[in-house]
TORVOPA-78011 format. One record per residue: residue in one letter; y negated, x, z of N, C-alpha, C in turn. Coordinates in Angstrom, 1 decimal. Layout:
TILUM / A / Y / X / Z / Y / X / Z / Y / X / Z
...
This chain:
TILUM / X / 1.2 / 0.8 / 0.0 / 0.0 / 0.0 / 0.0 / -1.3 / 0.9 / 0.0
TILUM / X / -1.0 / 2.4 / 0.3 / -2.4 / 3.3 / 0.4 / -2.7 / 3.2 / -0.9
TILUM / X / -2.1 / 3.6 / -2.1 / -1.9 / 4.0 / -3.4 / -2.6 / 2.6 / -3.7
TILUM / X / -2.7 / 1.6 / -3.6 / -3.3 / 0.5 / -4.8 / -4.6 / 0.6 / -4.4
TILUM / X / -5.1 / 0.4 / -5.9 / -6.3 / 0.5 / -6.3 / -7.3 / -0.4 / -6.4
TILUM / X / -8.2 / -1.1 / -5.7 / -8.6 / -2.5 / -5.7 / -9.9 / -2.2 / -7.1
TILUM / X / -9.5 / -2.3 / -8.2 / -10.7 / -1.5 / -9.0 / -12.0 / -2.2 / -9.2
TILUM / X / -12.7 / -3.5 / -8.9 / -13.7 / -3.9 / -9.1 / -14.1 / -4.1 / -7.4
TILUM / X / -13.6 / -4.0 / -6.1 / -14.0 / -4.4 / -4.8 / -14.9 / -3.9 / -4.7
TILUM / X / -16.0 / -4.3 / -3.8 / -17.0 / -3.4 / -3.1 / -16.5 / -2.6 / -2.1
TILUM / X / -17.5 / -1.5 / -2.3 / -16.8 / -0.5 / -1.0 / -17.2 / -0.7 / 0.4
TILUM / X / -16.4 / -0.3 / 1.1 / -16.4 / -0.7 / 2.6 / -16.3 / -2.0 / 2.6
TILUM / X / -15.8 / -3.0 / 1.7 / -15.2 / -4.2 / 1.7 / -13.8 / -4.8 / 2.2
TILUM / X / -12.7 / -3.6 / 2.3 / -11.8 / -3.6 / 2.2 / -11.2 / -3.5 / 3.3
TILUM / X / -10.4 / -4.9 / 4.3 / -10.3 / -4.5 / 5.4 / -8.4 / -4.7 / 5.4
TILUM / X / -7.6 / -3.5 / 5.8 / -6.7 / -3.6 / 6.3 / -5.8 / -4.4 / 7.4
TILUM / X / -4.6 / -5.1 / 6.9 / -4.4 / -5.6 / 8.7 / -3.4 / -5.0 / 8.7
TILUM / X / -3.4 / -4.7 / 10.5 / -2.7 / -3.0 / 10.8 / -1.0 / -3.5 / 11.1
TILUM / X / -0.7 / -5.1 / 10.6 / 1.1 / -5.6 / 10.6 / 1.4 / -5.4 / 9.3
TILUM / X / 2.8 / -4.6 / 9.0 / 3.5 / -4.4 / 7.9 / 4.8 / -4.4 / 7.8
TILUM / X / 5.5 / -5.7 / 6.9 / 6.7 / -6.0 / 6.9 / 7.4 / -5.1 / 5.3
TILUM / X / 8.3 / -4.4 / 6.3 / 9.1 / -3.9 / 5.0 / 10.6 / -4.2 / 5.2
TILUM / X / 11.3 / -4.5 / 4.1 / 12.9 / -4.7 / 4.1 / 13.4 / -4.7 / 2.8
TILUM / X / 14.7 / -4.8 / 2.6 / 15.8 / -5.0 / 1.4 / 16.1 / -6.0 / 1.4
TILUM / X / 16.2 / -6.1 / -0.1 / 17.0 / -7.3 / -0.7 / 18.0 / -7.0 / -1.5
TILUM / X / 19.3 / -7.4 / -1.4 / 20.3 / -7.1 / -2.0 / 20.6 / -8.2 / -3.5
TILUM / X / 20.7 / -7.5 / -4.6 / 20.9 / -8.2 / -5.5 / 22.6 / -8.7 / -6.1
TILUM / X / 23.4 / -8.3 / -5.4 / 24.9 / -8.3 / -5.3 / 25.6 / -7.9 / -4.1
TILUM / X / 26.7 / -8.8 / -4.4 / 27.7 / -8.7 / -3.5 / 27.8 / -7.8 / -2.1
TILUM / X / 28.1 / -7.7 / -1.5 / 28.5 / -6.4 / -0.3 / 29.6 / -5.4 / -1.1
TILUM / X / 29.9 / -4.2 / -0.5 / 31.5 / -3.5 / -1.0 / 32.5 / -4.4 / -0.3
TILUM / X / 33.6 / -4.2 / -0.3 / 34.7 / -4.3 / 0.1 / 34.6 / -3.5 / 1.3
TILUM / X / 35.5 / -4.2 / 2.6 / 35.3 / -3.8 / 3.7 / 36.4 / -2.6 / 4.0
TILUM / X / 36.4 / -1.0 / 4.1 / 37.8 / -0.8 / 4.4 / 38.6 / -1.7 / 6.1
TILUM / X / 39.2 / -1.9 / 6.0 / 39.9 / -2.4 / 7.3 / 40.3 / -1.2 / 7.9
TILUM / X / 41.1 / 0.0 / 7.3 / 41.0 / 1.3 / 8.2 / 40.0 / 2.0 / 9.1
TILUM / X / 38.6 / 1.9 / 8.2 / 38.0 / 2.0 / 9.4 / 37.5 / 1.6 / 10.5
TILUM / X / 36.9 / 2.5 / 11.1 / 36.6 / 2.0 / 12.8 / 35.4 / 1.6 / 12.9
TILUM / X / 34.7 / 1.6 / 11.8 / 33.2 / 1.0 / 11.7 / 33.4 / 0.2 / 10.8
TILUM / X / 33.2 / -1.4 / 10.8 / 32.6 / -2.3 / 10.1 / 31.7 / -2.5 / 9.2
TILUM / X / 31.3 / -2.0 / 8.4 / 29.7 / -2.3 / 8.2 / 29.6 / -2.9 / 6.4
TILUM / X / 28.9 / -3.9 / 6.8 / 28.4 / -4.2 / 4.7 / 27.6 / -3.3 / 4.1
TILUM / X / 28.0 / -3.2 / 3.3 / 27.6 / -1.7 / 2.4 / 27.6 / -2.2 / 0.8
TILUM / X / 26.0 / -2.2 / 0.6 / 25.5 / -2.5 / -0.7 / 25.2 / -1.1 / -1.4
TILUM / X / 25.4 / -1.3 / -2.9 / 25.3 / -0.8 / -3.8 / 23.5 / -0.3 / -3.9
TILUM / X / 23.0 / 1.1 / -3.5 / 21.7 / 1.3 / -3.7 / 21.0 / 0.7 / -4.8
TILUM / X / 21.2 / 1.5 / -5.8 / 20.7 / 1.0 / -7.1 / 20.8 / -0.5 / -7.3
TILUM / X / 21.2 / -1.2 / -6.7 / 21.4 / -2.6 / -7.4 / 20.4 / -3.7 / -6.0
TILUM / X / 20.0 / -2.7 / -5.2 / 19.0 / -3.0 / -3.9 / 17.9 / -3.2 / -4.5
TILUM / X / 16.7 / -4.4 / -4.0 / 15.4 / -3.9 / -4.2 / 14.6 / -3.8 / -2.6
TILUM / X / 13.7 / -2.9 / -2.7 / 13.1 / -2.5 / -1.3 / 11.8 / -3.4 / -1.5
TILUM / X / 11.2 / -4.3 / -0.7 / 10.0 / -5.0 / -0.1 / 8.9 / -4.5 / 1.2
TILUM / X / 7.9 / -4.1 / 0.7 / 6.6 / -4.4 / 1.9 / 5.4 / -5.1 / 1.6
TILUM / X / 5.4 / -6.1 / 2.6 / 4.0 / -7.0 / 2.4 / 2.9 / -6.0 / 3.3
TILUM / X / 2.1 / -6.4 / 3.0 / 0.7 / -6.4 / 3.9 / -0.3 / -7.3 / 3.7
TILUM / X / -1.2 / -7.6 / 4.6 / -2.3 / -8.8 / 4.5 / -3.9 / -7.4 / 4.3
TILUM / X / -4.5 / -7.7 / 3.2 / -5.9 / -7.7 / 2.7 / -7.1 / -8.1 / 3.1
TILUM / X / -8.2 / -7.7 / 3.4 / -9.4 / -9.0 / 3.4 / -10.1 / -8.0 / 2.3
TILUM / X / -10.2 / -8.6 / 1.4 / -11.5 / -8.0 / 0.2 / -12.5 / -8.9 / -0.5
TILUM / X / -13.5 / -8.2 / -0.6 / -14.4 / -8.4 / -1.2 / -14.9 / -7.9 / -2.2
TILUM / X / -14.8 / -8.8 / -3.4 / -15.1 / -8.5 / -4.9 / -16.5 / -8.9 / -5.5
TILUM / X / -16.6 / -8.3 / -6.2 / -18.0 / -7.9 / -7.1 / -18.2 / -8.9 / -8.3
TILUM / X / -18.2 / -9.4 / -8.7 / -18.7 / -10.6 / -10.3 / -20.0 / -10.1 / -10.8
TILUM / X / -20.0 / -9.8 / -12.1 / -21.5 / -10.0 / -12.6 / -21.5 / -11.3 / -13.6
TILUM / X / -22.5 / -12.0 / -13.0 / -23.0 / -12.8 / -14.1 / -23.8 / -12.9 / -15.0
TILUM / X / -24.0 / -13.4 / -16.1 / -24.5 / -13.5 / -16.9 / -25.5 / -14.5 / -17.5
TILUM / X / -26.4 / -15.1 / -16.9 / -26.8 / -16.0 / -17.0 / -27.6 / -16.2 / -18.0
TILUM / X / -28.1 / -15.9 / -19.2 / -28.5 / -16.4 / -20.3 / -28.2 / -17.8 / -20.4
TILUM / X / -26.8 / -18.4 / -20.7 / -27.3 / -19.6 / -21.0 / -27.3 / -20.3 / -19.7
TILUM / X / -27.9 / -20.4 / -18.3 / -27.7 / -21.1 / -17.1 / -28.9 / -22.7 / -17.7
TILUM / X / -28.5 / -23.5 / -17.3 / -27.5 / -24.1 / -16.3 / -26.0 / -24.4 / -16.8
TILUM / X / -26.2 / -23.9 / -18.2 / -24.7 / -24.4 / -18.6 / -24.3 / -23.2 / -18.4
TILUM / X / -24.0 / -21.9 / -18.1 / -23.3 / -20.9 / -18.0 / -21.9 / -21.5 / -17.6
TILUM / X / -20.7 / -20.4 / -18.1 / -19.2 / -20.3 / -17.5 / -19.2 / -19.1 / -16.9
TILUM / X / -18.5 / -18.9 / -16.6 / -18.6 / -17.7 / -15.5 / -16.6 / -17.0 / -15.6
TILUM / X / -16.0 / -16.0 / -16.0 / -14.5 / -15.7 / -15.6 / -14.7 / -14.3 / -15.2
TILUM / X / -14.8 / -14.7 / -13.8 / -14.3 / -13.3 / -12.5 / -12.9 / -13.0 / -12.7
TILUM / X / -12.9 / -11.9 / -13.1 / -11.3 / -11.4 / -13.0 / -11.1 / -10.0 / -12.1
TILUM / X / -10.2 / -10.0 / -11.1 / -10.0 / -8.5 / -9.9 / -8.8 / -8.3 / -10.5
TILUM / X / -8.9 / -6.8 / -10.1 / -8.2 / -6.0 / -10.5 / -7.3 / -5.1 / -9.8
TILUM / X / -6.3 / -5.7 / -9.3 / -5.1 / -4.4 / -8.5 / -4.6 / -3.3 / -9.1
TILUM / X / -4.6 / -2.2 / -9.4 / -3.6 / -1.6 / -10.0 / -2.9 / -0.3 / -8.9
TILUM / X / -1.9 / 0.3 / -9.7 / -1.0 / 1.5 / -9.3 / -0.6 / 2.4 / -10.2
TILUM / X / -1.0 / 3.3 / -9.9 / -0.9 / 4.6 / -10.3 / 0.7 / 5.0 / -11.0
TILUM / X / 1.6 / 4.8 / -11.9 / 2.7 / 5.1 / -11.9 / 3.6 / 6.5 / -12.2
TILUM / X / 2.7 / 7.2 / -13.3 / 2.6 / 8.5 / -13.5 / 4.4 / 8.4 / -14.3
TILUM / X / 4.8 / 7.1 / -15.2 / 5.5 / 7.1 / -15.6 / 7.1 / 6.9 / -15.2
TILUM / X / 6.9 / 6.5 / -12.9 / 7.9 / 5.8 / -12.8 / 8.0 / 4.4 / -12.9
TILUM / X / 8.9 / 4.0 / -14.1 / 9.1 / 2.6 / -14.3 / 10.0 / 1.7 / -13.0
TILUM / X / 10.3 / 2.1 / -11.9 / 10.8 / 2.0 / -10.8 / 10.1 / 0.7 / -10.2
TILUM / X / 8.6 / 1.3 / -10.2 / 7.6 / 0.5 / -9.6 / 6.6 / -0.4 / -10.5
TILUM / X / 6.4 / -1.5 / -10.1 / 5.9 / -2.2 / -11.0 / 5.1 / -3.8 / -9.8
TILUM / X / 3.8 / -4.0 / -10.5 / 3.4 / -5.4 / -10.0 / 4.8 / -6.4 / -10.4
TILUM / X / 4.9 / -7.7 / -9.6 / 5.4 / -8.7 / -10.3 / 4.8 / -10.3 / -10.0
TILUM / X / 4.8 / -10.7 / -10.9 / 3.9 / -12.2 / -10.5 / 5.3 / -13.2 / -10.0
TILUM / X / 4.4 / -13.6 / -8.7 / 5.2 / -14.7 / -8.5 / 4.7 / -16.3 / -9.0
TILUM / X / 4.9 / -17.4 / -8.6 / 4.9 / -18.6 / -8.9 / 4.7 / -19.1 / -7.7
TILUM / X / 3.6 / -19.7 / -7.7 / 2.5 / -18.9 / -8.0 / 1.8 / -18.0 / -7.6
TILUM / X / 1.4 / -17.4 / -8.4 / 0.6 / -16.2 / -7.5 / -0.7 / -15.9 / -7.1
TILUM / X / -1.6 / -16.9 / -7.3 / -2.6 / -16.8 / -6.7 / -2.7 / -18.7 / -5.9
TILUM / X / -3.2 / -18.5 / -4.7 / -3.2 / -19.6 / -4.3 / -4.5 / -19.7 / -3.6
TILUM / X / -5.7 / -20.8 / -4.2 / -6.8 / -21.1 / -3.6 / -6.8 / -22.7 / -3.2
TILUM / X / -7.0 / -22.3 / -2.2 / -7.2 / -23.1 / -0.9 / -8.8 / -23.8 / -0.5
TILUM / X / -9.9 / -23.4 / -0.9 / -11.2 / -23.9 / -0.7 / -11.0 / -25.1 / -1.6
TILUM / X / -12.9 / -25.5 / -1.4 / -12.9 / -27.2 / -2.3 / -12.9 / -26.3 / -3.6
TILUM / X / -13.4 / -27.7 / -4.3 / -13.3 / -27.6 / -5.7 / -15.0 / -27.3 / -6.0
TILUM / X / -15.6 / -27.2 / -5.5 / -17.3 / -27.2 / -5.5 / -17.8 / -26.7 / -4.9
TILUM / X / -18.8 / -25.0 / -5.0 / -18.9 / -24.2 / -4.3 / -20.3 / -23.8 / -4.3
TILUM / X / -20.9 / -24.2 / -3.2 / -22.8 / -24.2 / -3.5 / -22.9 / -24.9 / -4.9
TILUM / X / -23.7 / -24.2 / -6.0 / -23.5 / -25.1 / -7.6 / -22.6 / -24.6 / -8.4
TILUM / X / -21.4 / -23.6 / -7.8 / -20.2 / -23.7 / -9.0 / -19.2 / -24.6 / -8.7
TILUM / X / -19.0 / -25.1 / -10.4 / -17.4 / -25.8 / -9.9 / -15.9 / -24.9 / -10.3
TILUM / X / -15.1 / -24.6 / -9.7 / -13.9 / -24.0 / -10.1 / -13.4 / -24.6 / -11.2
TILUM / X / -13.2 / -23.8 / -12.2 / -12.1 / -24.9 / -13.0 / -11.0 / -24.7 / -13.1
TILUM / X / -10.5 / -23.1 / -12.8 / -9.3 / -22.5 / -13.1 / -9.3 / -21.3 / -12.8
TILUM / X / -7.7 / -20.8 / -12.0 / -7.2 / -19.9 / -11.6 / -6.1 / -19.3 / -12.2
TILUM / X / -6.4 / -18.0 / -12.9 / -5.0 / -17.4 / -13.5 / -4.9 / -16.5 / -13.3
TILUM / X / -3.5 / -15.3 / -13.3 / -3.3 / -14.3 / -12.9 / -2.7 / -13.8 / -13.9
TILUM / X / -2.0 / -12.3 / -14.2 / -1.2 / -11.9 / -14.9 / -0.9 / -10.1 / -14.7
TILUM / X / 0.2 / -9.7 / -15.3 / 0.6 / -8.6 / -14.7 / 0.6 / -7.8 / -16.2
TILUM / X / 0.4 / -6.6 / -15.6 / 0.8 / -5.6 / -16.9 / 0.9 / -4.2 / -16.4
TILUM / X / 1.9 / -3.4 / -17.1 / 2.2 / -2.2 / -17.2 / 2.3 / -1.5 / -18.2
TILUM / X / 2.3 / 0.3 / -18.0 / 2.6 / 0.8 / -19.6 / 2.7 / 2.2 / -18.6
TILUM / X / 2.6 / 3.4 / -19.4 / 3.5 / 4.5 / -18.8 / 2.5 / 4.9 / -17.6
TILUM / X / 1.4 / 4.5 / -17.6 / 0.2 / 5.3 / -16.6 / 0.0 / 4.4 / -15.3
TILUM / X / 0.0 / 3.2 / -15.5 / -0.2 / 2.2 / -14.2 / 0.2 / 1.1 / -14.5
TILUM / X / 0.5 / 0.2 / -13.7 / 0.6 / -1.6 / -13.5 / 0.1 / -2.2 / -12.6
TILUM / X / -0.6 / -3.1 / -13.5 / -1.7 / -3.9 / -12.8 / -1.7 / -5.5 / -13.0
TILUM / X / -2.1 / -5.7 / -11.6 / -2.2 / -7.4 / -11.1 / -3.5 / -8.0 / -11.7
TILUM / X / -4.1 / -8.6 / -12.3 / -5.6 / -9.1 / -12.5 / -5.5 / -10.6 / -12.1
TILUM / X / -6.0 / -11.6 / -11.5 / -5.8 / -12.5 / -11.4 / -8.1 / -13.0 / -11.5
TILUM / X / -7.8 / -13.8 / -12.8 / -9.3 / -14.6 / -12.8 / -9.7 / -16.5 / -12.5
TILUM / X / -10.5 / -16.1 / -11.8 / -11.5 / -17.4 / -11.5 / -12.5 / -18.2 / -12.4
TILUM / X / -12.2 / -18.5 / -13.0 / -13.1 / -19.7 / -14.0 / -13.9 / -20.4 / -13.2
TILUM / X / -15.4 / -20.4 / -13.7 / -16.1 / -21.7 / -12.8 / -17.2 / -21.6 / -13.9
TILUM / X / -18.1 / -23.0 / -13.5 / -19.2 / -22.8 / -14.0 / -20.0 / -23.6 / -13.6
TILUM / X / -21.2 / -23.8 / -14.2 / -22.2 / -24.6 / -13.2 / -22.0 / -25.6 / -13.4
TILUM / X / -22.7 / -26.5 / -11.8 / -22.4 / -27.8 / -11.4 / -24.0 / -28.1 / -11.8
TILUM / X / -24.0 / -29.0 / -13.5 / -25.5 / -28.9 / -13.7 / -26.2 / -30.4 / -13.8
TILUM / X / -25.1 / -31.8 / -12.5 / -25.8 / -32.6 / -12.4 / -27.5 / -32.2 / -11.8
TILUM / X / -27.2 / -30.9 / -10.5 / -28.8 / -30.7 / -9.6 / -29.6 / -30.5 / -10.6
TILUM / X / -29.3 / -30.1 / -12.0 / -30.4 / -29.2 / -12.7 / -30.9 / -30.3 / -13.7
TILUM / X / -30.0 / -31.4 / -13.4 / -30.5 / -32.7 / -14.2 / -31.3 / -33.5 / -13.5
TILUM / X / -31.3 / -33.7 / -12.4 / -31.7 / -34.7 / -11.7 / -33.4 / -33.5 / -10.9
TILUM / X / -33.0 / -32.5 / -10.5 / -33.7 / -31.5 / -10.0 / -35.3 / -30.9 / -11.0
TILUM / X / -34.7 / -31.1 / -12.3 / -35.8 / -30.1 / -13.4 / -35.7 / -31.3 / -14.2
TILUM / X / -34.6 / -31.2 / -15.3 / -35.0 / -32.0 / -16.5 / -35.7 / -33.3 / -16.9
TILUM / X / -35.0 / -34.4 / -15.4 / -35.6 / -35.2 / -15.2 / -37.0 / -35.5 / -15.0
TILUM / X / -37.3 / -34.7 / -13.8 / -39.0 / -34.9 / -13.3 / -39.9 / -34.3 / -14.6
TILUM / X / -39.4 / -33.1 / -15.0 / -40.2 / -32.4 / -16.1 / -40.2 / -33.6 / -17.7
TILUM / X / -38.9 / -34.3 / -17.9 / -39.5 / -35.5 / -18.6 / -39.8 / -36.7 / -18.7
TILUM / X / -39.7 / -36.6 / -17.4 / -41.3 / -38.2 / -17.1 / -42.3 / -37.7 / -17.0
TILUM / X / -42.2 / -36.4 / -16.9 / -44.1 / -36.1 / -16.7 / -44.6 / -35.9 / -17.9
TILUM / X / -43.3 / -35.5 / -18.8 / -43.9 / -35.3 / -20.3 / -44.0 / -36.6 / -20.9
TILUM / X / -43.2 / -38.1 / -20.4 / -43.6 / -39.3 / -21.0 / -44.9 / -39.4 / -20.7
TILUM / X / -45.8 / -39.5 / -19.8 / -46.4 / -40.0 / -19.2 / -47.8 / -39.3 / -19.7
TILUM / X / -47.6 / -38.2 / -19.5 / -48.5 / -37.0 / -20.7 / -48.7 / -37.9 / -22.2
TILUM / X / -47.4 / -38.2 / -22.9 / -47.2 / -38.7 / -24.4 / -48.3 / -40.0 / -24.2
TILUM / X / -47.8 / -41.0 / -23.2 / -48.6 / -42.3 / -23.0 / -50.3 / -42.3 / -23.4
TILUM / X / -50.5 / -41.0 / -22.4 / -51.9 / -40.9 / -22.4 / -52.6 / -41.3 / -23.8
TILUM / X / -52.1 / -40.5 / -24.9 / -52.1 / -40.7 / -26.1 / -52.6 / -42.0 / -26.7
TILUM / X / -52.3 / -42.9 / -26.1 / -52.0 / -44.7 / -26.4 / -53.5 / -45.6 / -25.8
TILUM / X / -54.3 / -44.3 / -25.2 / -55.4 / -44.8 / -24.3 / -56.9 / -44.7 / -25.5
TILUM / X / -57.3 / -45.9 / -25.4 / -58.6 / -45.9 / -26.5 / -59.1 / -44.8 / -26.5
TILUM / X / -59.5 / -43.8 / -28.0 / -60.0 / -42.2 / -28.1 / -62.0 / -42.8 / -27.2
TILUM / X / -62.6 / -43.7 / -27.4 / -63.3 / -43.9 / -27.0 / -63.5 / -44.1 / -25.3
TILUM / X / -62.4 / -44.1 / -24.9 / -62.1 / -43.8 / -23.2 / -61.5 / -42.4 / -23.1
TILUM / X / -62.4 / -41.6 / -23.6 / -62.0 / -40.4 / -23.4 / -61.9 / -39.7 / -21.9
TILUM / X / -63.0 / -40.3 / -21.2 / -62.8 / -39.7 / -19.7 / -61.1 / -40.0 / -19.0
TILUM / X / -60.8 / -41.4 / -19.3 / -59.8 / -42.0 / -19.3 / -58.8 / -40.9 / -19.8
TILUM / X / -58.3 / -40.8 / -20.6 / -57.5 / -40.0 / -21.5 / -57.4 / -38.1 / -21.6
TILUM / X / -58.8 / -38.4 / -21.2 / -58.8 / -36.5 / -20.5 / -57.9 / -36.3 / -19.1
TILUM / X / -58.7 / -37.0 / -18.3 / -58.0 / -37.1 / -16.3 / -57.1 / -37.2 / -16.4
TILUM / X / -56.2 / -38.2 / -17.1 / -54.9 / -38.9 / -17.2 / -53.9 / -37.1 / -17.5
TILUM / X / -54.0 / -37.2 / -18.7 / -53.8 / -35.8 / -19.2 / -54.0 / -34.3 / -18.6
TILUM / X / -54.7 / -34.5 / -18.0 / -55.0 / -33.1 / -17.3 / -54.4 / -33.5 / -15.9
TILUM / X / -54.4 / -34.3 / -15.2 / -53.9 / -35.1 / -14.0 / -51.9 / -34.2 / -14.5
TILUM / X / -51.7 / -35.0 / -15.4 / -50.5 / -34.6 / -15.4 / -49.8 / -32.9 / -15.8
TILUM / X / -50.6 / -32.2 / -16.5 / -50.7 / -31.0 / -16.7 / -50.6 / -29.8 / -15.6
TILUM / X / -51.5 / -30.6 / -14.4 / -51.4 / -30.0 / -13.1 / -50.9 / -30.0 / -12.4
TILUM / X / -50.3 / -31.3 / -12.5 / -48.5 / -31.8 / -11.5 / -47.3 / -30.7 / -11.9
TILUM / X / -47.8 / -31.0 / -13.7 / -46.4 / -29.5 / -14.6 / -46.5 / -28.8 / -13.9
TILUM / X / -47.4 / -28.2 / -14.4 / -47.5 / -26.8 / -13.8 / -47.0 / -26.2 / -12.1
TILUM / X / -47.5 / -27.3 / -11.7 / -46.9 / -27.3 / -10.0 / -45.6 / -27.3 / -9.6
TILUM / X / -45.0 / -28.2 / -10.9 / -43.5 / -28.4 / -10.6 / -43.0 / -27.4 / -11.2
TILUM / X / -43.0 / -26.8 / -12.2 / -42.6 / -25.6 / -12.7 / -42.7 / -24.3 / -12.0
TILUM / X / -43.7 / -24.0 / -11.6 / -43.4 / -23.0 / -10.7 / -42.6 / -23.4 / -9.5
TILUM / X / -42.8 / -24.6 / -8.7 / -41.9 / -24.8 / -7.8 / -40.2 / -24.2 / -8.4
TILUM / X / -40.0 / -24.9 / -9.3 / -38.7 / -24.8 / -9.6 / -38.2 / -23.3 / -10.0
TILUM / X / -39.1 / -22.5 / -10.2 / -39.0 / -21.2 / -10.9 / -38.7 / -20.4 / -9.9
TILUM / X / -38.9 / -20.4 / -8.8 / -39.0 / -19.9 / -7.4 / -37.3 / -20.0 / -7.3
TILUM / X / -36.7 / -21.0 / -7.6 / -34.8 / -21.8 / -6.5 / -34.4 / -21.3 / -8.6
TILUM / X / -35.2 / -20.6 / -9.3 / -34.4 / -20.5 / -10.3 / -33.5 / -18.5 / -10.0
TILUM / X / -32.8 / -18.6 / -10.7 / -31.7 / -17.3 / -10.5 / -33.0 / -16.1 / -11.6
TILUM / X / -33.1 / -15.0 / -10.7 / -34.6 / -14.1 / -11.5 / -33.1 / -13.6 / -12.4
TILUM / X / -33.7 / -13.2 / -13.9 / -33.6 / -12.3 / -14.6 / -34.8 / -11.9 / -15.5
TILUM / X / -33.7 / -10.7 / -15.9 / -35.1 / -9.9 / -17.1 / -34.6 / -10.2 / -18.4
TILUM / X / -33.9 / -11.1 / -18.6 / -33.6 / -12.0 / -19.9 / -33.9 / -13.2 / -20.1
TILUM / X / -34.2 / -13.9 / -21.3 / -34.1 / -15.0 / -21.4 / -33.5 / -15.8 / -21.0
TILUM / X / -33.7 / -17.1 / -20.4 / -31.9 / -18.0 / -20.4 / -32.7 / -19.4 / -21.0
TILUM / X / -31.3 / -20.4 / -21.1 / -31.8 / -21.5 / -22.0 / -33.0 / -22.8 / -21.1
TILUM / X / -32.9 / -22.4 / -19.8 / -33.9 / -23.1 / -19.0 / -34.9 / -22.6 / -19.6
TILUM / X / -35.3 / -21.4 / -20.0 / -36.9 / -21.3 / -20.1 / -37.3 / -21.8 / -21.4
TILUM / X / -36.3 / -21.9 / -22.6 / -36.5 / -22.8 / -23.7 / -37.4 / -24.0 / -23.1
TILUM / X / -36.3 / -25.0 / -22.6 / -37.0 / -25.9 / -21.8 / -38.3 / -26.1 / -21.3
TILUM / X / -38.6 / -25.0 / -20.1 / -40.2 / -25.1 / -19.5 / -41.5 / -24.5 / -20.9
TILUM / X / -40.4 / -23.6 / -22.1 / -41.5 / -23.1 / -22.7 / -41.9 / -24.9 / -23.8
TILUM / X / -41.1 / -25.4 / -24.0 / -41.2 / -26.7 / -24.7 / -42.2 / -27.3 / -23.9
């Protein structure tokens, strides 16, 4: 368990639990018992043995996201176990059924999980466990939160339009009235928005 490699964890993330179960499993039969001797004992075939040790983990992994297109973004976290083999094919990950098992809700602050998959691979240098998390945003808040308020305020902006050009005081306030609300709300929202130094498809939106 020293040897595996947690290759995406944060460091100093990684906490050991200091109980370790190791044993055999016999894949055939016992020998034949001699009766002559004076010791009894079942006696398996080495080679046809496999040797087991668990240990329990607490880690903590790294995700980068990419949010360009947020609120619709998807997101596939994938961690990375591997081992060192140096060409013994002896040792190897193996997936069980199943092998990854999450236990939280289905809705996590604003991601939703959609899917958990795992998979194993080897080749003469290492074998590695990767098991990924699918999720992506939960983008009712960003409907009800932004798109909505920002287009009533743009109906309401359009309305002004409809107000006799000869009530221009009328039609100016009204208009500017709502321009300053934008603006207020937009920055509010900009503030609970995720900073990058890229584009994403929200700012399409606010720049509309």
């Amino acid at each position: 368990c020293e040897n595996v490699i947690h290759d995406n964890a944060i460091l100093g993330q990684i906490i050991e639990d200091k109980n370790r179960e190791i044993g055999v499993t016999p894949l055939t039969q016992e020998r034949p018992v001699d009766i002559k001797s004076s010791v009894e004992n079942y006696i398996y075939k080495g080679s046809e043995t496999q040797l087991f040790m668990t240990q329990r983990f607490k880690i903590v992994y790294n995700c980068a996201f990419s949010l360009a297109k947020f609120p619709f973004d998807e997101h596939d976290c994938s961690f990375i176990m591997l081992l060192k083999t140096q060409q013994n094919y002896s040792i190897a990950f193996v997936k069980d059924i199943p092998s990854v098992l999450y236990r939280g809700p289905p809705t996590v602050n604003q991601f939703q999980i959609s899917n958990v998959t795992s998979d194993t691979m080897s080749d003469e240098k290492e074998t590695r466990f990767i098991f990924s998390i699918s999720i992506h945003h939960n983008i009712m808040d960003q409907m009800l939160g932004t798109f909505l308020p920002t287009m009533l305020l743009w109906l309401l902006a359009w309305f002004t339009l409809f107000i006799d050009i000869s009530n221009f005081s009328d039609r100016f306030v009204g208009s500017v009235t709502t321009l300053l609300v934008l603006v207020a709300l937009l920055s509010s929202l900009n503030d609970d928005m995720p900073k990058t130094s890229y584009f994403k498809y929200v700012d399409l939106w606010f720049l509309w």
